[in-house]
C-alpha positions, -999 to +999 in steps of 0.1 A: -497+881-712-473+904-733-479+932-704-469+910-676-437+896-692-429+930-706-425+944-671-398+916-662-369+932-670-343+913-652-349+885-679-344+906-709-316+925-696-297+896-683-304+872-713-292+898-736-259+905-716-251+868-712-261+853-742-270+882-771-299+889-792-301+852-803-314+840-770-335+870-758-370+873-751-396+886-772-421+913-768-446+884-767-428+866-737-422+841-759-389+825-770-362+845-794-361+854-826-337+877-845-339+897-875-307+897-889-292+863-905-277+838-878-254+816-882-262+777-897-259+754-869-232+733-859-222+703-882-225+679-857-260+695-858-269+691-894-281+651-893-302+635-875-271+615-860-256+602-826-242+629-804-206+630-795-211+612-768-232+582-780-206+560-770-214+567-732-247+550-713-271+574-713-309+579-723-301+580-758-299+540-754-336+535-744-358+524-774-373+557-794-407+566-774-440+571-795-452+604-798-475+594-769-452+588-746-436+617-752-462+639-749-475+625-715-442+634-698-446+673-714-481+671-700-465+663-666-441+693-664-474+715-669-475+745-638-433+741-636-429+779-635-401+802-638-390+824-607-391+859-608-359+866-624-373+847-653-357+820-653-339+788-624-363+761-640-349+723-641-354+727-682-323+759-676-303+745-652-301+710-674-297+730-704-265+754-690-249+721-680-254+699-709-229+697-740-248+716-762-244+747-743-206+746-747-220+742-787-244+772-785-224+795-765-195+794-789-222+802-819-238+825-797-219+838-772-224+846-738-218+821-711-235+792-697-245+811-665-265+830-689-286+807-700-301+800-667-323+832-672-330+831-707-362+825-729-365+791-723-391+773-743-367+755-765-347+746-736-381+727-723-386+712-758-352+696-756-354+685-720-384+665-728-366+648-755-333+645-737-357+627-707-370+605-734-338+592-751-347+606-780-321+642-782-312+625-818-347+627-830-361+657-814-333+677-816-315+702-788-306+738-785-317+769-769-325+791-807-356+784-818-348+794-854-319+771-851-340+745-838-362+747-866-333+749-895-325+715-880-353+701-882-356+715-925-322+706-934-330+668-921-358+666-944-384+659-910-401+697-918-439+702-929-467+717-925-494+690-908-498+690-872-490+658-860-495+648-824-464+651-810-447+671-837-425+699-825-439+734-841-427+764-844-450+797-840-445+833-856-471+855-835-478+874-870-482+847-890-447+853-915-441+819-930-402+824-930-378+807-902-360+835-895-393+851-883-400+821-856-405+837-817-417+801-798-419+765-801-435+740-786-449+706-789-486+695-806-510+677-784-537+674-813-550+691-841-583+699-835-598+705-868-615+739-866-584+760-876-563+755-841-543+730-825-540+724-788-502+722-776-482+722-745-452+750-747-428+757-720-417+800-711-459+810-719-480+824-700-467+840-672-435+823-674-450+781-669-451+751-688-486+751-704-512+738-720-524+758-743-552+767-778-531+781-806-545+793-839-528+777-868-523+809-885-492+819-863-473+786-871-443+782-892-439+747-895-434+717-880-407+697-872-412+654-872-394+635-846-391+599-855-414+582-830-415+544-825-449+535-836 
């Protein structure tokens, strides 16, 4: 896996020019992580609240999904693959032209063009929830450490895999968020030491389903499903 994704160049090169370290690819084909601090997110970011735009119809007024229904529509975006560039996926091209981006790019920077080549797991994690009326619950953005921050500073952060919880891998096992390279969602925990998951940008660039050892997750981040 890390051979193949190495070799795609394009990606890395076009993702770092657009959009910075922040939102480029990892060595492990995986989604970004960055060594240095990064910034806290947005305020409008920091509780599990409407969006800006809450007054508008939109998905957000459909009743919260359980984690079931959730996960079946992940399950349904499994083989979506990336094009050779890395990137033109419907989870992309929704996420360069939602609100957020205009959020991320100015704590990023970059451009929204950018993002439609860039590591784009969080992007598919955020799409499934934006498809499910749920953005206030499962969160949106295109960092993954970010991503996870938001889920820690709303108090929904731990460390049992719950079906449908969004987790948040380090592919050598640090513990800290600032180390975090991918996300993805939890199908089940399987009970021998590994959970089974479906994780979009993995692979060779698809949506996934996939058998991850519990030793390279960080945490986990607890949408509030309807029961």
């Amino acid at each position: 896996m890390a051979s193949h994704r190495l070799t795609r160049a394009p990606k890395a090169t076009l993702t770092r020019a657009a959009l910075g370290a922040t939102i480029a690819a990892t060595a492990f084909a995986a989604c970004p992580a960055q060594a240095s601090s990064v910034p806290e997110a947005a305020p409008a970011q920091q509780r599990l609240a409407p969006p800006a735009d809450a007054g508008k119809k939109s998905a957000e007024d459909r009743p919260k999904p359980t984690a079931a229904q959730l996960l079946a529509l992940a399950k349904k975006q499994i083989g979506t693959s990336e094009n050779a560039k890395g990137g033109g996926t419907k989870f992309q091209k929704w996420y360069m032209d939602s609100p957020r981006a205009a959020e991320t790019i100015k704590r990023d920077g970059g451009d929204r063009q950018g993002y439609l080549n860039a590591a784009w797991c969080a992007m598919f994690v955020s799409w499934v929830g934006e498809e499910m009326g749920a953005r206030s619950t499962v969160g949106w953005d295109a960092y993954t450490v970010t991503y996870a921050r938001w889920f820690k500073n709303n108090s929904r952060w731990g460390a049992a895999p719950k079906p449908g919880a969004v987790v948040f891998f380090s592919w050598k096992g640090r513990k800290n968020l600032d180390a975090i390279q991918h996300v993805g969602f939890v199908i089940k925990d399987n009970g021998n030491g590994t959970i089974t998951t479906v994780e979009g940008n993995t692979g060779n660039g698809k949506v996934e389903e996939r058998t991850r050892p519990t030793s390279q997750v960080v945490g986990y981040g607890y949408p509030d499903y309807s029961a």
